[in-house]
C-alpha positions, 0 to 999 in steps of 0.5 A, a space after each residue: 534332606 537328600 539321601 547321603 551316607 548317614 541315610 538321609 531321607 531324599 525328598 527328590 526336588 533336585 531340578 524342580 523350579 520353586 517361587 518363593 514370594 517374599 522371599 528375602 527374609 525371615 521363614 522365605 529366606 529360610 525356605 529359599 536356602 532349604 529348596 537351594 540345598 535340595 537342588 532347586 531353582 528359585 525365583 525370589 519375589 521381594 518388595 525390598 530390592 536391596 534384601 533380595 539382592 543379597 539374599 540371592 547372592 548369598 544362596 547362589 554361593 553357599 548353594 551353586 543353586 540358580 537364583 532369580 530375583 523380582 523386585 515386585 509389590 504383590 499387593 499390586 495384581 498387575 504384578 501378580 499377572 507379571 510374574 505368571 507371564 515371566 515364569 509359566 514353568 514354576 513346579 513350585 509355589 510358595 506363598 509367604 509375602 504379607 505381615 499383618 498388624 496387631 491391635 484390637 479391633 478399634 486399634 486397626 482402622 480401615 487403611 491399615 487393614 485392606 494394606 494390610 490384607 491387600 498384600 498377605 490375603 488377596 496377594 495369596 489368591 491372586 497368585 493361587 489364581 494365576 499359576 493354578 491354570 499353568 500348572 493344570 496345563 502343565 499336568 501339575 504342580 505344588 502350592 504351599 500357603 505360608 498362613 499363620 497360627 493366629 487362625 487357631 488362636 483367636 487372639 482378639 489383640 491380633 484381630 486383624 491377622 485372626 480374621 486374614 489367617 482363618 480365611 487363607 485357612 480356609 481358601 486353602 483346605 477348600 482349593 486343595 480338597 479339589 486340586 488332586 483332580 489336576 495333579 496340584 496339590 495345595 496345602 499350607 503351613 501355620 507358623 507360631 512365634 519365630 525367631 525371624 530378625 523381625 521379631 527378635 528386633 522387636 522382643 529384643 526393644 522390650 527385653 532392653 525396656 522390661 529387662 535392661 539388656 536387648 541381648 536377653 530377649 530370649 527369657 520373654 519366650 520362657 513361658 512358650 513350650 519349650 521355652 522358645 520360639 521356632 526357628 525359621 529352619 524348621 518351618 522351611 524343612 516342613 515347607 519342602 516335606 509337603 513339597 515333596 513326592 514324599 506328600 503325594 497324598 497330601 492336599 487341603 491340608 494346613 500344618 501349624 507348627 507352633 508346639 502346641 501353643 493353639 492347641 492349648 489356647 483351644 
């Protein structure tokens, strides 16, 4: 998004440091490349060494960008206080690591459900909490939470992710109606359906089940606005705009991004 002579806008990140915890994959990975090509420095933080691994090369040679990697299970707090004693200087965080179960109510027991939360919940916090006190002492900083659209859904089938992603929601909008006091801005992203490889391995097993063919995965989103799921690319230029200066009167706020799929279900 920097300015060029088609005259794009420049959202002037160039040389800000920005950790992106699960990062390997999916709408992290994306982010991850979006801030590479703005001109940052990125820390990745993965519990899969051998994704991270590749992810991190992969950036470093279509970008020139500066990649660090952490193979590191965020559920774990002691690694949580690792990370903030190894990286003090992090202008940017995004919080991304974490993926919820579906299932109704009887169908997640308490296992699944506090393994579940340990991770995408309490990882969230415990990492808001940690760099927050830096970035104050450094005059500043960004958080951007990557939640969920399940939060404005309700959908009683995900009950798991609906009660995580409403109470990151609210953490969220309660941390960042403060945080402009000390020069943070806190805000998050609410994706929808994305075409993360996760999902579509998951429709294209269904689309090879319902419809005889794994490759025509796509006409099970035919009933989505659009007629198809987001993109990752499209959450992470959302992620870098509230990153940027561009946003400076931006905090407490949560952006979903699913078009119009909640505000429908509302």
């Amino acid at each position: 998004m920097r300015t060029n002579n088609e005259g794009n806008v420049q959202l002037q990140l160039e040389g800000k440091t920005v950790l992106i915890t699960g990062g390997s994959r999916g709408i992290g990975r994306a982010i991850a490349e979006q801030f590479a090509a703005e001109g940052c420095n990125c820390v990745l933080v993965s519990r899969n060494a051998s994704d991270l691994r590749a992810t991190g090369e992969e950036i470093k040679r279509a970008h020139g960008a500066t990649v660090r990697t952490e193979a590191l299970d965020l559920a774990d707090s002691k690694n949580v206080t690792h990370l903030a004693d190894k990286y003090p200087d992090i202008d940017i965080l995004i919080n991304n690591a974490g993926a919820i179960p579906g299932g109704a109510l009887a169908d997640v027991d308490e296992a699944r459900w506090r393994s579940a939360w340990d991770l995408k919940v309490m990882g969230t916090i415990n990492m808001v909490r940690a760099f927050y006190p830096l970035m104050k002492a450094r005059g500043g900083g960004t958080i951007i939470n990557i939640i969920g659209n399940a939060a404005r859904t309700r959908d009683p089938n995900y009950i798991c992710g609906v009660t995580g992603n409403a109470g990151l929601t609210a953490f969220t909008e309660a941390i960042g109606s403060v945080s402009l006091h000390d020069n943070i801005r806190v805000n998050g992203v609410s994706p929808g359906p994305t075409a993360t490889d996760r999902l579509v391995g998951l429709v294209s097993a269904r689309a090879k089940t319902q419809l005889g063919d794994a490759g025509r995965w796509r006409e099970l989103f035919s009933s989505l606005p659009g007629g198809r799921p987001g993109e990752p690319a499209e959450i992470a230029a959302m992620v870098a705009l509230l990153a940027s200066p561009k946003s400076n009167y931006t905090s407490g706020a949560v952006i979903t991004l699913d078009a119009g799929i909640s505000s429908r279900s509302g």
